[in-house]
ZAZALUM-61453 format. One record per atom (N, C-alpha, C): residue number from 1; residue in three letters; atom name; y, x, z; chain. Coordinates in Angstrom, 3 decimals, always signed. Each point is the difference from the previous one (the first is absolute). Last residue first. Layout:
SITE	NUM	ala	CA	Y	X	Z	A
...
//
This chain:
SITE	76	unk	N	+214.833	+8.766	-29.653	A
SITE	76	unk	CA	+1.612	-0.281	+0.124	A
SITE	76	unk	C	+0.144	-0.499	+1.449	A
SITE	75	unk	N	-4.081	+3.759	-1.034	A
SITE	75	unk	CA	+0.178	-1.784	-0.156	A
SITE	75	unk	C	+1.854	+0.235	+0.328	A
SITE	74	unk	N	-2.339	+4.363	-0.331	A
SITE	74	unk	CA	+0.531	-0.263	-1.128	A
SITE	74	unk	C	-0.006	-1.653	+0.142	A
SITE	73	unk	N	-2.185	+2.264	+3.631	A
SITE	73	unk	CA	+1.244	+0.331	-0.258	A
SITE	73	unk	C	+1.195	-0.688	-1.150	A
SITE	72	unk	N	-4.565	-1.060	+0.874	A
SITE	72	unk	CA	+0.667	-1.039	+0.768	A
SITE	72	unk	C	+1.390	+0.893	-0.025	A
SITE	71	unk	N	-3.137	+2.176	-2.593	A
SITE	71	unk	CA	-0.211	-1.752	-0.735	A
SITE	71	unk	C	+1.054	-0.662	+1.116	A
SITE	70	unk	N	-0.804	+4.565	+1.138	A
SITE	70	unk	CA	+0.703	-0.211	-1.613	A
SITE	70	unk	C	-0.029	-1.463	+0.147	A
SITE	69	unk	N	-3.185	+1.296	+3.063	A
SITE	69	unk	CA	+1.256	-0.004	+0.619	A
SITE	69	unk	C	+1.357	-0.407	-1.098	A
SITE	68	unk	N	-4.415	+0.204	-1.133	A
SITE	68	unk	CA	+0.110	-1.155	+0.528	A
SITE	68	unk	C	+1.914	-0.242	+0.499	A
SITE	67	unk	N	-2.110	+4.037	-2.299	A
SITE	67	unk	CA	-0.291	-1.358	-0.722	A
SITE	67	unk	C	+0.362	-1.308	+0.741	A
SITE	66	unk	N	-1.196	+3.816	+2.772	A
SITE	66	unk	CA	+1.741	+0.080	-1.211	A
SITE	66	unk	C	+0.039	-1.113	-0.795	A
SITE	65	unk	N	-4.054	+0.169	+2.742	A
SITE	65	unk	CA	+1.047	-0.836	+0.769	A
SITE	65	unk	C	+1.430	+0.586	-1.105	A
SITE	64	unk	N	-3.653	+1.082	-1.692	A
SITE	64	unk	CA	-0.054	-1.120	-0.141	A
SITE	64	unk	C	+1.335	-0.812	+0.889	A
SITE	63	unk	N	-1.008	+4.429	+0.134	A
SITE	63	unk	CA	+0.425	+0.431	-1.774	A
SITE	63	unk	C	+0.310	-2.413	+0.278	A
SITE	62	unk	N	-2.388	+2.423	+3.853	A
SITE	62	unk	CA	+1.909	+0.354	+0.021	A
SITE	62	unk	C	+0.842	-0.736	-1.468	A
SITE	61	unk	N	-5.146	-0.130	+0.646	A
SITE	61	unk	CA	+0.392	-0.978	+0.602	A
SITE	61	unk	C	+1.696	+0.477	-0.147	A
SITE	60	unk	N	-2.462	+2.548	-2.509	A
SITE	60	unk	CA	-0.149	-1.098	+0.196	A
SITE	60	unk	C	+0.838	-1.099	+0.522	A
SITE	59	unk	N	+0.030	+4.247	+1.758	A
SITE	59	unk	CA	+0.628	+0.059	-0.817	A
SITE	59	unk	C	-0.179	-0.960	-0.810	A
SITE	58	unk	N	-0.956	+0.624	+4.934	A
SITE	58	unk	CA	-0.560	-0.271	-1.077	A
SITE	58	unk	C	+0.902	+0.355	-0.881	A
SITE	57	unk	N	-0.037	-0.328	+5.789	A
SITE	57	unk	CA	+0.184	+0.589	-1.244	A
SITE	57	unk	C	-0.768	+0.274	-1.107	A
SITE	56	unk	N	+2.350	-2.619	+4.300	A
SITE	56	unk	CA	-1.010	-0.189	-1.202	A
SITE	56	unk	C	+0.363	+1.167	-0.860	A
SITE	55	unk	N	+1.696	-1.489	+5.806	A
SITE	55	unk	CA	+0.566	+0.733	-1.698	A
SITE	55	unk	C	-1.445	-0.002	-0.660	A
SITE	54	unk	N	+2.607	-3.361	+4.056	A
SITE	54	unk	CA	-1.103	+0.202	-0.756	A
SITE	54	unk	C	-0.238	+1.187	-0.946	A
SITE	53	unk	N	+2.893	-2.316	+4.402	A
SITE	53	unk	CA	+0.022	+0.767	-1.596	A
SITE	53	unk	C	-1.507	+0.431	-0.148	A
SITE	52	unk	N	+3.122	-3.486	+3.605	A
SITE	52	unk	CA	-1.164	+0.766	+0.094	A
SITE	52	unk	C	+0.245	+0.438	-1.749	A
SITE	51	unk	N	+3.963	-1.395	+3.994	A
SITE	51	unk	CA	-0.692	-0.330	-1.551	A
SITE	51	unk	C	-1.132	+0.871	+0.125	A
SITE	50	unk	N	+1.671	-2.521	+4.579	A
SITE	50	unk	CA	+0.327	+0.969	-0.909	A
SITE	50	unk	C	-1.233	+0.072	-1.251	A
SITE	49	unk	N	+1.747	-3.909	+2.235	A
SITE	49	unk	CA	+0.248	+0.982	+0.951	A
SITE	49	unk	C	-0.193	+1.718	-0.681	A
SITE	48	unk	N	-0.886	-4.153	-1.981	A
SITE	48	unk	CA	+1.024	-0.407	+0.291	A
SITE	48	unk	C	+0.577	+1.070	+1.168	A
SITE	47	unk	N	-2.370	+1.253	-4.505	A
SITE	47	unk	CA	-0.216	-0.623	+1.039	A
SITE	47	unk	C	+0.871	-0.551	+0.853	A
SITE	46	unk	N	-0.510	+1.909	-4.715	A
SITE	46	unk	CA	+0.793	-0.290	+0.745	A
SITE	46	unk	C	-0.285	-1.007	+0.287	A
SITE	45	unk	N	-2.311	+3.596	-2.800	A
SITE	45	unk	CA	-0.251	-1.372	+0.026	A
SITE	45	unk	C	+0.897	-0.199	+1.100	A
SITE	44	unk	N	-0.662	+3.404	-3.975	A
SITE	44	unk	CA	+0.885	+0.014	+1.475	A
SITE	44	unk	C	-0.639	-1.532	+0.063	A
SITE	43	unk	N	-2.012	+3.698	-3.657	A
SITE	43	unk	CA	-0.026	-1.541	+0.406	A
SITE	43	unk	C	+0.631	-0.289	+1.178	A
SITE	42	unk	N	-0.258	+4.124	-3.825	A
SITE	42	unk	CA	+0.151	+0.218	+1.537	A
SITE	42	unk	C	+0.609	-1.719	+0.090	A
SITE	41	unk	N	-2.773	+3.979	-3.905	A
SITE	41	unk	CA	+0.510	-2.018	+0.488	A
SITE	41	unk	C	+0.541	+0.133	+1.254	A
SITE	40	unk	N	-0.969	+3.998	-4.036	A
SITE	40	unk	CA	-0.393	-0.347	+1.333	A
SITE	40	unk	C	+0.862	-1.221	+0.600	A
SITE	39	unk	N	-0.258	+3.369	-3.947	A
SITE	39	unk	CA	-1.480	-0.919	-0.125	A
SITE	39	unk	C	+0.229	-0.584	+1.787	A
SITE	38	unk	N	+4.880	+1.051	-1.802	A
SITE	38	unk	CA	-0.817	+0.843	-0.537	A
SITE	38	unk	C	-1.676	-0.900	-0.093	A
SITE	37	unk	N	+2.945	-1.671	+2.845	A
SITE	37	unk	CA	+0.695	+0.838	-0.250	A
SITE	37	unk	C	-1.664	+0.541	-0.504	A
SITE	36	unk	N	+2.487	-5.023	+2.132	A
SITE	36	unk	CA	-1.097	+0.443	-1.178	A
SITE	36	unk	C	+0.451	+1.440	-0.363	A
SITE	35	unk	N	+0.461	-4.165	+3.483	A
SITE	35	unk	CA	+0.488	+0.567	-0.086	A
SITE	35	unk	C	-0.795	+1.177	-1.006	A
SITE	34	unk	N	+0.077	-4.652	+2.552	A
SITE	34	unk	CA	-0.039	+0.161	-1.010	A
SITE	34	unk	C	+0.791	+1.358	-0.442	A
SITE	33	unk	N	-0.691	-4.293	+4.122	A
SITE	33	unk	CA	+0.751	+0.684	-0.896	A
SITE	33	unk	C	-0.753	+1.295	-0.728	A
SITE	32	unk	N	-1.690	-5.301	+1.312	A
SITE	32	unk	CA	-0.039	+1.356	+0.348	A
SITE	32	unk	C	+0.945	+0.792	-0.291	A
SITE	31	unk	N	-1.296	-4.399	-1.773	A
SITE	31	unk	CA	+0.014	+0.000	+1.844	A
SITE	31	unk	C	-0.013	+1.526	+0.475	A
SITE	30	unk	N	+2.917	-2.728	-3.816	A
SITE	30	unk	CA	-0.690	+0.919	-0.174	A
SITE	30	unk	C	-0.844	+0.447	+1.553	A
SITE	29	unk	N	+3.282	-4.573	-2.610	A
SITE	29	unk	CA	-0.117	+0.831	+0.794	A
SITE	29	unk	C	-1.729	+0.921	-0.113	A
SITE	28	unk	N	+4.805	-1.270	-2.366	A
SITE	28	unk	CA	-1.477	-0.767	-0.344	A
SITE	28	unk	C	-0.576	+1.045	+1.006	A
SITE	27	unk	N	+4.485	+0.268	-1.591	A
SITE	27	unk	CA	-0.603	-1.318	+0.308	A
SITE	27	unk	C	-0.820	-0.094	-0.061	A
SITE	26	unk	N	+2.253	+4.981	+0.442	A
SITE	26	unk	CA	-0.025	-1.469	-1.173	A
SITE	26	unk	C	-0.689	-1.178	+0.553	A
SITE	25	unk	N	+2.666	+5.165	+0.790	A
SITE	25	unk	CA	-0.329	-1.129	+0.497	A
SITE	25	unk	C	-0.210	-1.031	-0.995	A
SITE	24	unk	N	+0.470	+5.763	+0.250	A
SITE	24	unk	CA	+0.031	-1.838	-0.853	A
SITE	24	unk	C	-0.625	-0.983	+0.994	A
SITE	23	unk	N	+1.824	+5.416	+0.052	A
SITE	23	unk	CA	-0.553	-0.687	+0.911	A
SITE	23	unk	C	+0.633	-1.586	-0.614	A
SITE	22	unk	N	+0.329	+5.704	-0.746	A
SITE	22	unk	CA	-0.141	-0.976	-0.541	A
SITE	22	unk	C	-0.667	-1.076	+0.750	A
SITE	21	unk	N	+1.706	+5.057	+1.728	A
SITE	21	unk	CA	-1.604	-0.593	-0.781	A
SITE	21	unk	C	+1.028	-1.848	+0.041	A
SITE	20	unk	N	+2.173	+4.579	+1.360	A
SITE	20	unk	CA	-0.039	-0.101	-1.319	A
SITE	20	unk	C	-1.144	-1.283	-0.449	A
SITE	19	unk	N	+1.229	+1.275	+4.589	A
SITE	19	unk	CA	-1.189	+0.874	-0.933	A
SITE	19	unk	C	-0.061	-0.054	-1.672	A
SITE	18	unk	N	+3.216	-2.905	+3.440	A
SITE	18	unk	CA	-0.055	+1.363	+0.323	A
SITE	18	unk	C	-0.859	+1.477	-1.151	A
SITE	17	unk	N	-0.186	-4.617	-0.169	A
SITE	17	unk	CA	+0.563	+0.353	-1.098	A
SITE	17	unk	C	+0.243	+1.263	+0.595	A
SITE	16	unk	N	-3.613	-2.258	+2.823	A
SITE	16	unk	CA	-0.292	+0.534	-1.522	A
SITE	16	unk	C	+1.019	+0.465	-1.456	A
SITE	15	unk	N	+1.479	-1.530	+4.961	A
SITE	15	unk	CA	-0.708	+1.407	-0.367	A
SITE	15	unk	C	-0.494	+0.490	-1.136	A
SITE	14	unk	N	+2.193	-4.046	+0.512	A
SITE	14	unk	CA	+0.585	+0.826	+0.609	A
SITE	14	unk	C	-0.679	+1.369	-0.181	A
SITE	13	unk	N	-1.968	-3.768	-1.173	A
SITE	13	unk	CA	+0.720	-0.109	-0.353	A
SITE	13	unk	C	+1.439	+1.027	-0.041	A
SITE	12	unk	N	-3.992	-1.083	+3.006	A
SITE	12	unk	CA	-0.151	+0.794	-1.393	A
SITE	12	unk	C	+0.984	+0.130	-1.156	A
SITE	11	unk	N	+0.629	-1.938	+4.473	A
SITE	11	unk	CA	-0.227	+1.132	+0.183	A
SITE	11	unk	C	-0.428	+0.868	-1.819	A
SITE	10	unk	N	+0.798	-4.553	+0.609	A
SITE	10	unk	CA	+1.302	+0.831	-0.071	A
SITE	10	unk	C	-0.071	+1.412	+0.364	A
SITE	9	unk	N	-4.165	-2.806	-0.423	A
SITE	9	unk	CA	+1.038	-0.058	-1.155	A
SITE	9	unk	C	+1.104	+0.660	+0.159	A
SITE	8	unk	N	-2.701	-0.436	+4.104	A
SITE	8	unk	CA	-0.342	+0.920	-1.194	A
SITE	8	unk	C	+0.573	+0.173	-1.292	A
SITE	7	unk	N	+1.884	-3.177	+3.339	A
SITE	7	unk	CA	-0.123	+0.881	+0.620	A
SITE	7	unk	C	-0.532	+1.275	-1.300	A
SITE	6	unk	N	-0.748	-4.425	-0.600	A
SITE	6	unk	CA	+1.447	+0.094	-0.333	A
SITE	6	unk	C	+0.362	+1.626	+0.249	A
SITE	5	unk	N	-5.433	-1.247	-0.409	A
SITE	5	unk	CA	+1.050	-0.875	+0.404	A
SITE	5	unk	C	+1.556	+1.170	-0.425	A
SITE	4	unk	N	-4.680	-1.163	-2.724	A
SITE	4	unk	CA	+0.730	+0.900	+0.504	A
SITE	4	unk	C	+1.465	-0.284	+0.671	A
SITE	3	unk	N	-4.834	-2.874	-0.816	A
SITE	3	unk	CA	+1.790	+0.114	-0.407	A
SITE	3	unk	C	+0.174	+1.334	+0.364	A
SITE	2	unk	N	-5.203	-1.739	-1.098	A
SITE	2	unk	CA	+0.778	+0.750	+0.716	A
SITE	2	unk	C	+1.358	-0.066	-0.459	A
SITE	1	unk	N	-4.285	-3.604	-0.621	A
SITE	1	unk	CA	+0.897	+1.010	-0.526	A
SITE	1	unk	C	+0.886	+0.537	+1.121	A
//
């Protein structure tokens, strides 16, 4: 599994309220980051030197990762 070190957290943290965007942290770790707009996936994998991205595009596959993303948003 991939951590996202201290460095990226405060960066996103920072920027993503800049943008109005929402940012959960939960316990359980995910090896990729995860980003979902419309039919299209964008997979960040954070390297230790720099992040590589992936983009998928399915609508399928987008409709499944919402489903997924919901289920770890909505945990206590």
């Amino acid at each position: 599994m991939i951590r996202i070190n201290k460095n990226y957290e405060r960066m996103f943290d920072k920027e993503f309220s800049k943008a109005g965007i929402k940012f959960k942290k939960i316990n359980q770790e995910i090896p990729v980051g995860i980003a979902i707009f419309k039919d299209s996936i964008l997979q960040i994998v954070w390297d230790v030197e720099e992040p590589v991205a992936f983009l998928l595009k399915s609508r399928q596959l987008a409709e499944q990762y919402r489903v997924f993303f919901f289920s770890m948003w909505n945990r206590d």
